[in-house]
TORKOL-4160 file (C-alpha; in steps of 0.2 Angstrom, whole numbers, padded with zeros to 4 digits, m for minus):
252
<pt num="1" X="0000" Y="0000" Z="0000"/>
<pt num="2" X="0005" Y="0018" Z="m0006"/>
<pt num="3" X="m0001" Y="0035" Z="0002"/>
<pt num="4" X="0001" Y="0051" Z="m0005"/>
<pt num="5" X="m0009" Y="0067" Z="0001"/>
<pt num="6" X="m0010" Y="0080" Z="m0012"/>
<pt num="7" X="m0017" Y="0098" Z="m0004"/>
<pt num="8" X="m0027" Y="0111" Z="m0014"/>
<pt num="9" X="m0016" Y="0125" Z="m0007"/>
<pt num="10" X="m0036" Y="0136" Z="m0013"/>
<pt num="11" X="m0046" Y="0123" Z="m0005"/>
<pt num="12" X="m0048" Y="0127" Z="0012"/>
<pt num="13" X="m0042" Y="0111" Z="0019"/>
<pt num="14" X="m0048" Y="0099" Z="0006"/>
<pt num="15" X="m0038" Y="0084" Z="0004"/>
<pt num="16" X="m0035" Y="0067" Z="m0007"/>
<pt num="17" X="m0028" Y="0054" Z="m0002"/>
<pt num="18" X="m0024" Y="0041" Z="m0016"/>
<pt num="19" X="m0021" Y="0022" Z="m0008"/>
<pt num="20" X="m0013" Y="0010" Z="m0023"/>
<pt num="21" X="m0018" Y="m0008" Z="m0018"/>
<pt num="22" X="0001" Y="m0014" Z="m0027"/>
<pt num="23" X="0013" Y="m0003" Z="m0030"/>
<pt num="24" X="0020" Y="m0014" Z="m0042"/>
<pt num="25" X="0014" Y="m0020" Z="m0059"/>
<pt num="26" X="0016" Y="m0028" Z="m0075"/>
<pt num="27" X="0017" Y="m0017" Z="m0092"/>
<pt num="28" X="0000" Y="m0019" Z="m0097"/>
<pt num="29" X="m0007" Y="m0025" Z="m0083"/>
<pt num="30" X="m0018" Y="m0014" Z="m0071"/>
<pt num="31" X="m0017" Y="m0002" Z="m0057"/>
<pt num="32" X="m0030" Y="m0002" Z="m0044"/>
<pt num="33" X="m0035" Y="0008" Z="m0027"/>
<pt num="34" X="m0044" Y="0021" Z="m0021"/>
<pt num="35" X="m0045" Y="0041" Z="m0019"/>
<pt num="36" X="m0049" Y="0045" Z="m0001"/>
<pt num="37" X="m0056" Y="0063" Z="m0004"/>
<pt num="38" X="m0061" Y="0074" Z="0011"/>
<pt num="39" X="m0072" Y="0089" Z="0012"/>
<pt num="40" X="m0064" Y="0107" Z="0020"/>
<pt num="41" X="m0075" Y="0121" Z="0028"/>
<pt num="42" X="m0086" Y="0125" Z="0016"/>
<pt num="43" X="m0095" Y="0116" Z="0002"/>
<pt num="44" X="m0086" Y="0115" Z="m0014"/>
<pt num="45" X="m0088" Y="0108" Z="m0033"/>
<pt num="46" X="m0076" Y="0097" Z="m0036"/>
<pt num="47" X="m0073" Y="0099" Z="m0057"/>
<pt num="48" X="m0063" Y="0084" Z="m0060"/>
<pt num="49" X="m0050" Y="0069" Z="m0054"/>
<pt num="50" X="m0038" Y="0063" Z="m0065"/>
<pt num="51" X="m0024" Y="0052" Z="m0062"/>
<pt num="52" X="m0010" Y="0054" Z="m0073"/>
<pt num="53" X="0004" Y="0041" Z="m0075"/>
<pt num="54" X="0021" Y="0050" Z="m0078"/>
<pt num="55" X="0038" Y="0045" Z="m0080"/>
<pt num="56" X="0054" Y="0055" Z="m0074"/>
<pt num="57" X="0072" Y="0049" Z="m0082"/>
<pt num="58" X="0087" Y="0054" Z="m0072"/>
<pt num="59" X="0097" Y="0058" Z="m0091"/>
<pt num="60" X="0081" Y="0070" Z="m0095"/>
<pt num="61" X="0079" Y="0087" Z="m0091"/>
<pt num="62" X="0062" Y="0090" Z="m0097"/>
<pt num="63" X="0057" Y="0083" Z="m0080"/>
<pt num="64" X="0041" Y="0072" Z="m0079"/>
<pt num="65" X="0033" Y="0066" Z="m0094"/>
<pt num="66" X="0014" Y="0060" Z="m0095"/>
<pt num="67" X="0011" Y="0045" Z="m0104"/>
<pt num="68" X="m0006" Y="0038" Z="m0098"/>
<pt num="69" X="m0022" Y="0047" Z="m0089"/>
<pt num="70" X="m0038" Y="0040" Z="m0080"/>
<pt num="71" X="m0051" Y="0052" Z="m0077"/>
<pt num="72" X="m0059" Y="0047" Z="m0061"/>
<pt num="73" X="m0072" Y="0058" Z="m0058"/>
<pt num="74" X="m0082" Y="0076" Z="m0065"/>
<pt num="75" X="m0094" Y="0088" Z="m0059"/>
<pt num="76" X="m0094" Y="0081" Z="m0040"/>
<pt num="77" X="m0102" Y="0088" Z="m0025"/>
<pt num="78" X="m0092" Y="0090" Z="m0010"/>
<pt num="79" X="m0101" Y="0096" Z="0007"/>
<pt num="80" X="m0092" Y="0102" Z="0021"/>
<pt num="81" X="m0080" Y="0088" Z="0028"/>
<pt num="82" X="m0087" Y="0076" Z="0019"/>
<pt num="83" X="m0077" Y="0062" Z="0017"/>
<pt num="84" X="m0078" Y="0050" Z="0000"/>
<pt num="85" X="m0069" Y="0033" Z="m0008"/>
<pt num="86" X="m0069" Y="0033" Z="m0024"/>
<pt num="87" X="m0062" Y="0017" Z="m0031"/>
<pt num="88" X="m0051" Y="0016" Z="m0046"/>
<pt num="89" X="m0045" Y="0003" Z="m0059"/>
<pt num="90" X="m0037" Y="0006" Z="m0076"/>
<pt num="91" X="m0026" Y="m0001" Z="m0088"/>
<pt num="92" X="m0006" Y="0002" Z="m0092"/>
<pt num="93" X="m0002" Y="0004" Z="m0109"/>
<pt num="94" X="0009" Y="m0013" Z="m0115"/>
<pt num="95" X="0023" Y="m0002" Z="m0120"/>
<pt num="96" X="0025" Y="0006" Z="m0102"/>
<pt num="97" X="0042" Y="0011" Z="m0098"/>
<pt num="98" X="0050" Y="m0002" Z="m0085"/>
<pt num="99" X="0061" Y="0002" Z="m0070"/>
<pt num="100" X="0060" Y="m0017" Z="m0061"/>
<pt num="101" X="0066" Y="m0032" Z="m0067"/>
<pt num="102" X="0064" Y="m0048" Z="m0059"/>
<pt num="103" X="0070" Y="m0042" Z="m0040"/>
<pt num="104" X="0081" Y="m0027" Z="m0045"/>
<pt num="105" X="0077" Y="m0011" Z="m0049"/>
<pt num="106" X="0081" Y="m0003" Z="m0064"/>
<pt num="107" X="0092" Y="0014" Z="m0061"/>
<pt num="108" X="0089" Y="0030" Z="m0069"/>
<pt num="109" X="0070" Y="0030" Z="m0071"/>
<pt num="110" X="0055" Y="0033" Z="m0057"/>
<pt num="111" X="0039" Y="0029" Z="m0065"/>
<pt num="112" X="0022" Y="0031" Z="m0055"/>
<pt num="113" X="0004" Y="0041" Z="m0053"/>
<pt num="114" X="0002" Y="0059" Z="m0049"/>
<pt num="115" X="m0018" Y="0064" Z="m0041"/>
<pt num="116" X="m0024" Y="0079" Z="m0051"/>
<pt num="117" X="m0039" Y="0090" Z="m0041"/>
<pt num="118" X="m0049" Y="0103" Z="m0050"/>
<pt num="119" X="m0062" Y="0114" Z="m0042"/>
<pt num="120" X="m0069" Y="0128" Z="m0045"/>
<pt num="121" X="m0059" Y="0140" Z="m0038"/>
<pt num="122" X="m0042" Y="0129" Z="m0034"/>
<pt num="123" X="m0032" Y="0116" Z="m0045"/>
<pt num="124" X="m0016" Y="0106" Z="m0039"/>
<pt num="125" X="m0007" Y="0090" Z="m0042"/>
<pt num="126" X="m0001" Y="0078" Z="m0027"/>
<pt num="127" X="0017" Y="0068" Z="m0026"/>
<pt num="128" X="0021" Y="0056" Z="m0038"/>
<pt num="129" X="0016" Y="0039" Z="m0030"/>
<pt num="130" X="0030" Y="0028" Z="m0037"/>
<pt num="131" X="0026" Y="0011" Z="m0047"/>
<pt num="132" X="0039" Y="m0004" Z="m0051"/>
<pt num="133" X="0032" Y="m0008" Z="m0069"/>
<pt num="134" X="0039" Y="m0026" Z="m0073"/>
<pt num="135" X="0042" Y="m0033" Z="m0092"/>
<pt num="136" X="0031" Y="m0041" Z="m0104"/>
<pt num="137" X="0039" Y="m0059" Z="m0107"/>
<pt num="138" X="0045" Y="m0056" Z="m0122"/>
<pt num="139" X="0053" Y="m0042" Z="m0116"/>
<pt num="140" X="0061" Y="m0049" Z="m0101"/>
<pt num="141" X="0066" Y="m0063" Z="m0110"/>
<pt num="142" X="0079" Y="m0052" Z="m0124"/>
<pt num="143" X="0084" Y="m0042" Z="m0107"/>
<pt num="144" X="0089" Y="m0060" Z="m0100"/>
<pt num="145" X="0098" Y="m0066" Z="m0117"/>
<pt num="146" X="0108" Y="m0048" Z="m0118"/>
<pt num="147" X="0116" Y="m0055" Z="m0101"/>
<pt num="148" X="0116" Y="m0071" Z="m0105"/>
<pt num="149" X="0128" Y="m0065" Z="m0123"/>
<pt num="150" X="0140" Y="m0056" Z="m0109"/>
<pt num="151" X="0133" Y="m0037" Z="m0111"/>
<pt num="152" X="0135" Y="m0026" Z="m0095"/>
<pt num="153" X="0120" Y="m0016" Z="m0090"/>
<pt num="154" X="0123" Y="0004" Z="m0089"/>
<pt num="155" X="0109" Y="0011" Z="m0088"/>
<pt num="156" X="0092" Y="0014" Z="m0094"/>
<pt num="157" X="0088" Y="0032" Z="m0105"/>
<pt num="158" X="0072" Y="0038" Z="m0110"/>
<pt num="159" X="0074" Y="0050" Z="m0125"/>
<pt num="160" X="0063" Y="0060" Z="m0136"/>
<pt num="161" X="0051" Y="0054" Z="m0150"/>
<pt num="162" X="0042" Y="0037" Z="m0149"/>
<pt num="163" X="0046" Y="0022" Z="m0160"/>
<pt num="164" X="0036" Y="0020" Z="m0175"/>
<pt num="165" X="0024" Y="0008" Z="m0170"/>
<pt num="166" X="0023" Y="0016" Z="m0152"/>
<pt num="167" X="0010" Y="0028" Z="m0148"/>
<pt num="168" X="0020" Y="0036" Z="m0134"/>
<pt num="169" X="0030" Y="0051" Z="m0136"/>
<pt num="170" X="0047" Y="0045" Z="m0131"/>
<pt num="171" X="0056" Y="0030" Z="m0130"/>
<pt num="172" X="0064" Y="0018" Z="m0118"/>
<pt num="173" X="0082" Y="0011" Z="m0121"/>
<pt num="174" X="0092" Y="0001" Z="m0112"/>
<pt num="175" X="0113" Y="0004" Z="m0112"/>
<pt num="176" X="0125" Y="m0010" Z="m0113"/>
<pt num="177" X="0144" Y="m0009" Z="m0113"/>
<pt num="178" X="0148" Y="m0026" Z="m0123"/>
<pt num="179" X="0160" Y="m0041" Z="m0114"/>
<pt num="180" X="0163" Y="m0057" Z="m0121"/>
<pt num="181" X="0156" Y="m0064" Z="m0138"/>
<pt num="182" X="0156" Y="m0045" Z="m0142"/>
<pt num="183" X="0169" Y="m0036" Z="m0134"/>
<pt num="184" X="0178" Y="m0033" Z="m0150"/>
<pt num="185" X="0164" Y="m0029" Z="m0162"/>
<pt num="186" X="0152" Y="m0017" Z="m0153"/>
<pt num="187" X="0157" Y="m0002" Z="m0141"/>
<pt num="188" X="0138" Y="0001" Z="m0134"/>
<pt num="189" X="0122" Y="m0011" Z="m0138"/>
<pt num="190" X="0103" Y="m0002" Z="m0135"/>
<pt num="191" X="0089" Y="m0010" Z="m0135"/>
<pt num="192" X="0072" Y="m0002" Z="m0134"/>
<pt num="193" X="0056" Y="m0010" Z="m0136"/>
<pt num="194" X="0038" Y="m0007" Z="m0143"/>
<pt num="195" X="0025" Y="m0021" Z="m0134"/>
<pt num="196" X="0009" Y="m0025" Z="m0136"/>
<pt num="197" X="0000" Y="m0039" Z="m0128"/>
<pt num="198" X="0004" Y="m0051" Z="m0140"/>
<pt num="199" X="0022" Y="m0047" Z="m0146"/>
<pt num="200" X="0037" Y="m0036" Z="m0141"/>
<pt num="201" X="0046" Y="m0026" Z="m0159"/>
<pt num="202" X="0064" Y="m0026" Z="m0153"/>
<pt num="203" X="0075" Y="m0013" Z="m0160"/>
<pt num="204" X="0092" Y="m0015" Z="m0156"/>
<pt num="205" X="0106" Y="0001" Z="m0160"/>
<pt num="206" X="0125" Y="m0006" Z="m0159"/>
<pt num="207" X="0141" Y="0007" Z="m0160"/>
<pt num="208" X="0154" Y="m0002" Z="m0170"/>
<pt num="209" X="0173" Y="m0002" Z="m0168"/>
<pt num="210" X="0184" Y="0004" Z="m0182"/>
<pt num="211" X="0192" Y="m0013" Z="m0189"/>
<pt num="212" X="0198" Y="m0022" Z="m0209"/>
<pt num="213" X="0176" Y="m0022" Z="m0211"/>
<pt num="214" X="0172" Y="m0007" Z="m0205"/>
<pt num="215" X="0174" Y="0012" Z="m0203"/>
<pt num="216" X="0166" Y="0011" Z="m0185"/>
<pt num="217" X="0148" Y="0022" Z="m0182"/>
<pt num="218" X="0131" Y="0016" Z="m0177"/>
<pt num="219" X="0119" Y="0005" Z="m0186"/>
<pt num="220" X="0102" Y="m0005" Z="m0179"/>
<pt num="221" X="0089" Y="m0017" Z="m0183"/>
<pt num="222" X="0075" Y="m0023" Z="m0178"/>
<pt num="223" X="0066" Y="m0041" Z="m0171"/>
<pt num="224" X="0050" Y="m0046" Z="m0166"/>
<pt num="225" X="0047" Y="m0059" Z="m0153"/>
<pt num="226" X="0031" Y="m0067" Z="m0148"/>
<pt num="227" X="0029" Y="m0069" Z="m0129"/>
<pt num="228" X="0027" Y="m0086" Z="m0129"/>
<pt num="229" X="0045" Y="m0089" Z="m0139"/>
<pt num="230" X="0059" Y="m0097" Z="m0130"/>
<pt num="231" X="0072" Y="m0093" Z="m0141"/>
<pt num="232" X="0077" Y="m0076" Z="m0136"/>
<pt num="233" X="0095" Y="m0079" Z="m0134"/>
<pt num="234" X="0098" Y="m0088" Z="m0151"/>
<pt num="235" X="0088" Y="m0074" Z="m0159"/>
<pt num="236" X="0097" Y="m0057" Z="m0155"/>
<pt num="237" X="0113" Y="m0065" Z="m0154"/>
<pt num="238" X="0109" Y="m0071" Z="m0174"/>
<pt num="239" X="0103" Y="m0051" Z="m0176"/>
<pt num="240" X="0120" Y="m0042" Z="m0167"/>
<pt num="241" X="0131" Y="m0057" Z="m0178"/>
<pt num="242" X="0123" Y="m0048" Z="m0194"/>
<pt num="243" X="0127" Y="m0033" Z="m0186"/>
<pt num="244" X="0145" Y="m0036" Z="m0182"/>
<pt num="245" X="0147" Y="m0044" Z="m0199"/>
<pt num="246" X="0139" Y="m0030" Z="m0210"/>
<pt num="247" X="0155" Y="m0021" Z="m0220"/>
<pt num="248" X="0153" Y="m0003" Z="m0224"/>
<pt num="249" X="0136" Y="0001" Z="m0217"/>
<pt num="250" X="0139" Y="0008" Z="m0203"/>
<pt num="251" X="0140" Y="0029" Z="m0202"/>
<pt num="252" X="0144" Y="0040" Z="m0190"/>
């Protein structure tokens, strides 16, 4: 359980309180509670409740980013101390940005719900109320095979303009400095994704070192796994060999 308390600072003492049930969740999955919203010392009309679900990204200086909103409520009545529970239940897109993986956390990105109030006369927006968002199996499973080929995790971005078959405004990549199979051939590996409930579109990004084949720079490609594959390992480590092995398209 989760409590934040977001206070109209024109309200005269009206308050929310959102309680999350879990505050952790699969992309795609849903987020359920309750908004606990109490009356001040007069009587007020209580415009609209939205919850909006944000991401912040430590390499960002945009600050938050919305991605999601659920509007709760409009056009509400709110006597004198009153108190209301107004449950809540919605779905997160499939291609929510993740910051948990398994049991560890994944630095760099906070992700969660902020309470919006609006009444007639005041409007404010509460704390965020962090959420650990898990992967989609496909999408845990390539995480899982980039360790399994020997890349070291460095960090997760979230950048500016969605993939193409992502409706969101930004993306997620994850940063890994290459060891093993790949040392020699790739200086970073990305990986971002685009789920769905069926399916995750992997788009991988690889920087190349300077070598006989090569001139070095950046070139990508793209996968698609269904959840319900077993074969992630073999898969990308077939995509990043066509990578590595691909003479004179890469560009700086």
């Amino acid at each position: 359980m989760v409590l934040r308390k977001l206070t109209a600072a024109l309200a005269a003492g009206v308050t929310v309180d959102t309680v999350l049930n879990d505050a952790s969740a699969v992309a795609g999955g849903t987020v359920s509670g309750e908004v606990l919203l109490t009356g001040g010392r007069t009587d007020h009309r209580v415009q609209h409740i939205a919850l909006d679900l944000q991401v912040v990204a430590d390499n960002s200086d945009s600050g938050e980013q919305s991605f999601h909103r659920h509007l709760m409520a409009t056009d509400l009545s709110l006597e004198t101390e009153s108190v209301h529970a107004l449950p809540f239940r919605f779905d997160l897109p499939a291609d929510t940005p993740v910051n948990g993986f398994a049991t560890e956390s994944v630095p760099g990105v906070r992700i969660g719900v902020v309470t919006e109030l609006a009444l007639e006369r005041a409007f404010d927006k509460g704390d965020l109320d962090p959420l650990t968002i898990q992967p989609l199996p496909a999408q845990a499973a390539v995480l899982t095979a980039a360790d399994a080929l020997g890349f070291a995790f460095h960090r997760s971005l979230i950048v500016s303009r969605g993939l193409p078959t992502s409706t969101l405004p930004f993306r997620q990549k994850f940063e890994y400095w290459p060891t093993g199979e790949f040392a020699k051939a790739f200086t970073v590996m990305r990986l971002a994704f685009h789920c769905t409930t069926d399916a995750a579109e992997v788009y991988v990004e690889a920087e190349k070192t300077e070598g006989d084949a090569s001139t070095g720079g950046r070139a990508g490609t793209h996968m698609r796994l269904r959840h319900d594959e077993d074969n992630a390992v073999d898969v990308l480590r077939e995509e990043l060999r066509n990578l590595a092995e691909r003479p004179g398209l890469f560009r700086r």
